[in-house]
N, C-alpha and C positions, 0 to 999 in steps of 0.2 A: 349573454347579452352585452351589446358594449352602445358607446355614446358619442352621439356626432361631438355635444357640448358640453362633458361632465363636468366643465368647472360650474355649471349652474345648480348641479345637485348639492352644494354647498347652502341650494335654500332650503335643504330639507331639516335643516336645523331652527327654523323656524317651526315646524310644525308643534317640538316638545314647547315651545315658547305658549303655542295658542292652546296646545293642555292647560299647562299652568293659569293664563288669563282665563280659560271655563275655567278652571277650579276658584278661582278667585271671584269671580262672578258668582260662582254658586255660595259660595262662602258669604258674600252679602246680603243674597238674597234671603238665607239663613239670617242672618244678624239683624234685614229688615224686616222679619217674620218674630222673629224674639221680639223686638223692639214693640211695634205695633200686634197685641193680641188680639185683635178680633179675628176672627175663624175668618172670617171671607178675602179680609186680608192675606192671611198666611196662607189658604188655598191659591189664591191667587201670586203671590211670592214663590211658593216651592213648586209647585206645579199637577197639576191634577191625576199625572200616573203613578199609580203601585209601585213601590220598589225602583227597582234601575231602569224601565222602562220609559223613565222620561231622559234619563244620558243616551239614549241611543241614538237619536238623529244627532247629536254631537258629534258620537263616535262615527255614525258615517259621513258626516261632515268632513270629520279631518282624514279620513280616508279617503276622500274627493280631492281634497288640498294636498295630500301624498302624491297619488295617481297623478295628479295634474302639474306639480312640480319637477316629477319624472318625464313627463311627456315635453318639457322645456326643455331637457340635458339632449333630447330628438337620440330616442334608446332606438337602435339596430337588434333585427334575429338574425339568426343566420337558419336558413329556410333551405332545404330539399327541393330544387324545383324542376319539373323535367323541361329540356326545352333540346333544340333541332340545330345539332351542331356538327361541324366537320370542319376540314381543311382540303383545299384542293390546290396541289400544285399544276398549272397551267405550262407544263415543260414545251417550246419550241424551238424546232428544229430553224436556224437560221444560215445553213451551209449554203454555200455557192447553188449549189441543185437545187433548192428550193425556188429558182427561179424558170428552172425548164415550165412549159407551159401547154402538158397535158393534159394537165388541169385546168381551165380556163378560167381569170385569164394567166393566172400560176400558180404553183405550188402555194408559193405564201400567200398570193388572196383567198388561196379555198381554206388553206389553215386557220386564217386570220375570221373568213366568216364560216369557220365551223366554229371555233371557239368562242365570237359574240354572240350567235346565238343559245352555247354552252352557259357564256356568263350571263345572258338575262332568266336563262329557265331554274336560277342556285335560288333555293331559300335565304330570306334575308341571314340565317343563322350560320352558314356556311362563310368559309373565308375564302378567298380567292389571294392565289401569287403567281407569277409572273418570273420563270427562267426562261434563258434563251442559250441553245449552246451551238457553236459550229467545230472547232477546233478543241474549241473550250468552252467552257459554262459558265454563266456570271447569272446572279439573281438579280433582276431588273424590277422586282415590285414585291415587298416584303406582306405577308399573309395581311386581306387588309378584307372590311365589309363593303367597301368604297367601289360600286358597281362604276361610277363615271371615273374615276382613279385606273380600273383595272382595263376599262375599253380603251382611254388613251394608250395605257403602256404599249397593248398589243397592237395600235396604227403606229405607233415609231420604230417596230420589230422591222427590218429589211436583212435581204439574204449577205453572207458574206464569205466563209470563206470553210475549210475540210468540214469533217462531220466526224464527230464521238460522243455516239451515244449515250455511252457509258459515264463519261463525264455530266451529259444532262442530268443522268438517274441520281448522279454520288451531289451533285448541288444542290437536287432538289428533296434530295433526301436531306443534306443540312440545313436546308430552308426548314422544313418541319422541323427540326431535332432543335435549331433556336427559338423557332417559335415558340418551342413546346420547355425550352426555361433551359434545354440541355447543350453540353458543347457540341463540335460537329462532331460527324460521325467519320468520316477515313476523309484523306484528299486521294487525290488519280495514282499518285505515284505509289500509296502504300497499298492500294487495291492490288494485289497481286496473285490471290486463291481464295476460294469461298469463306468468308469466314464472318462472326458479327462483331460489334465493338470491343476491345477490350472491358471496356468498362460499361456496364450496363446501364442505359438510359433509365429515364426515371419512368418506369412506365410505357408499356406498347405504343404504335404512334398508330393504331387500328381505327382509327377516327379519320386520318389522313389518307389521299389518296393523288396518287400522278398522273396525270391525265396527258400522253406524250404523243404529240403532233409534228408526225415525220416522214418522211420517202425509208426509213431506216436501211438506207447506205452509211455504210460505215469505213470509217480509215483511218482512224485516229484511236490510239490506246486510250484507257483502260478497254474490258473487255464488257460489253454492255452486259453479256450472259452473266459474270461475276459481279456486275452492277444490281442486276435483276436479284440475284442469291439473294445479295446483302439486304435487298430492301423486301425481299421475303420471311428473311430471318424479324425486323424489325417491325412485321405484321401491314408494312405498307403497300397497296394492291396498285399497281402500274395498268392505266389501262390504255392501250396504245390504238390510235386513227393512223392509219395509213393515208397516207398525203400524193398522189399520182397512181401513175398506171402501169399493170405488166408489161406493157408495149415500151413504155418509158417514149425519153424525146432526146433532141441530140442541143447539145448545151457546147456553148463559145467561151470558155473560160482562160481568160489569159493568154490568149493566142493558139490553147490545144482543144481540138474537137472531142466530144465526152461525150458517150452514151449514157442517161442515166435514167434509170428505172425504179418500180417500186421492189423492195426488198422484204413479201409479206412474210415469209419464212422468218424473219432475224423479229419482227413485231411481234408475229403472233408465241413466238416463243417467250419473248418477255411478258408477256402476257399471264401467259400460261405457268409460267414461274412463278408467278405471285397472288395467283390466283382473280388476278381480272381479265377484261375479257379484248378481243380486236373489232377494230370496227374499219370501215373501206368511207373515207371521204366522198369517194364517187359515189356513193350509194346511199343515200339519201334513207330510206328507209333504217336500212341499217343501222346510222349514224344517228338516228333519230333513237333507238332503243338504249344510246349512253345514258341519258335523261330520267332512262325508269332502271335500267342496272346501278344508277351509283343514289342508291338509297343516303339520305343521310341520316345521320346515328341521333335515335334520340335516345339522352341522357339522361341522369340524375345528379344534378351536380351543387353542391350545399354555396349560396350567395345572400350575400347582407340585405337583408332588403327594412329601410327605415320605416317604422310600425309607431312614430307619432301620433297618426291619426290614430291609432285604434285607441292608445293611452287616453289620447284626451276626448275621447268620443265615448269614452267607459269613466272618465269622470264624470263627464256631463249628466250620465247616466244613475251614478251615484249621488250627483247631488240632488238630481230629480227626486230620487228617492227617499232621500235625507227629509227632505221639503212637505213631501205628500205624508210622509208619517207623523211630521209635528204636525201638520195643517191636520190632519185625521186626529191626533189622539189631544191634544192641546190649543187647537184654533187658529196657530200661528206658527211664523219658521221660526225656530231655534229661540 
């Protein structure tokens, strides 16, 4: 047990103080009992119980003044409690293609509302983050519970320029790995064969999950397949929406014409590596079953929770009782 205010339990040195005044009270009441001998006197001076039975509501008297002293220093448990937690990394593809518009009215409006309606169906207990990668990866919204935080981020996402996927999986795999208290886990350049950290995180990130919205055309190293590995090995399940169509659309980039299509092979394999699952943005249905596949994890996880009230609610209790015993056996409190 620990204390918001433990410099206040320094009045718990008063409680031997109010031993001592009862004992000095009972000492008089002795001496006013000698002093005057008529019996009804001294019945009335020592008190009318047997033996120790009249110190008792003393004793739980100052037992109420303990308890209640304590409950001033505001004493913390630290309590087992289960509650509905995860992480979800919101990975978006923002390459140049993301603008073709087989999608209606393009890749990234359907990305953009498949994912708000992702982030309003998350349990408050869930995190939500925000990478974007085209060329390269940058984490644009650190794990946060902030639902109006996380819809902005993803209205400022616009498409811009190659596509590596690999690079989205290796950020947002260090988006978890800080969150979660540890260093990152590789950059692009050391990704170069299946493999997991040198040094082992603190603990599986099996709570976390990537949720990666993409056409998954690729052109840019790392190798997303050896991206997938790694965040296999680190228990994190990658669950990939496919973002357009088999037929694809023909895209004006830079002055060269581009066919660019969906790529469900290169998805559904990352997928399938990390054991989550594909889903088709055109497909509504489908895309609807993310919502009941990404369970979140509920936990047991030990937190401070301040238990003042019980302290001083269990004094109250005692002095109640302190009270009712002298009123029962003596007429009167203490």
């Amino acid at each position: 047990m620990s204390f918001i205010w433990p410099s206040l339990l320094v009045l718990l040195l008063c409680v031997p103080l109010l031993v001592l005044l009862y004992f000095r009270m009972q000492q008089r009441r002795h001496r006013f009992a000698a002093r005057f001998g008529s019996l009804g006197l001294v019945h009335d001076a020592v008190g009318s119980g047997p033996g120790l039975r009249r110190h008792i509501p003393a004793i739980i008297f100052l037992g109420g003044v303990t308890i209640l002293v304590i409950s001033l220093a505001r004493p913390q448990a630290t309590l087992n409690l289960p509650r509905v937690e995860g992480t979800v990394i919101l990975t978006f593809d923002v390459s140049g293609s993301m603008a073709a518009d087989d999608l209606k009215p393009t890749r990234m409006e359907a990305a953009k509302t498949a994912a708000r309606e992702f982030v309003g169906n998350q349990p408050p207990g869930v995190l939500i983050a925000v990478v974007a990668f085209s060329d390269g990866g940058i984490s644009v919204q650190a794990p946060t519970a902030d639902r109006e935080e996380t819809l902005a981020t993803i209205e400022r996402l616009v498409p811009r320029r190659g596509t590596s996927v690999g690079n989205g999986i290796l950020v947002s795999l260090n988006t978890i790995a800080v969150d979660a208290g540890d260093p990152p886990i590789l950059s692009a350049n050391s990704l170069t064969a299946p493999q997991a950290p040198a040094t082992p995180p603190q603990g599986w990130y099996t709570s976390a999950v990537i949720v990666l919205l993409s056409d998954g055309e690729n052109n840019e190293d790392p190798d997303p397949i050896l991206a997938a590995e790694l965040a296999a090995d680190l228990g994190v399940r990658i669950y990939t929406v496919g973002i357009g169509s088999a037929a694809g659309a023909i895209l004006e980039i830079e002055g060269f014409t581009v066919h660019s299509q969906l790529n469900e092979p290169m998805l559904q394999e990352i997928s399938n590596i990390t054991g989550g699952e594909y889903y088709n943005a055109g497909n509504e249905e489908e895309l609807r079953r993310i919502y009941s596949d990404l369970e979140p994890k509920l936990s047991i996880r030990p937190e401070e929770i301040e238990v003042t009230s019980i302290f001083a609610g269990f004094a109250i209790l005692v002095f109640l009782v302190g009270g009712a015993l002298s009123l029962l056996w003596f007429g009167r409190v203490l």
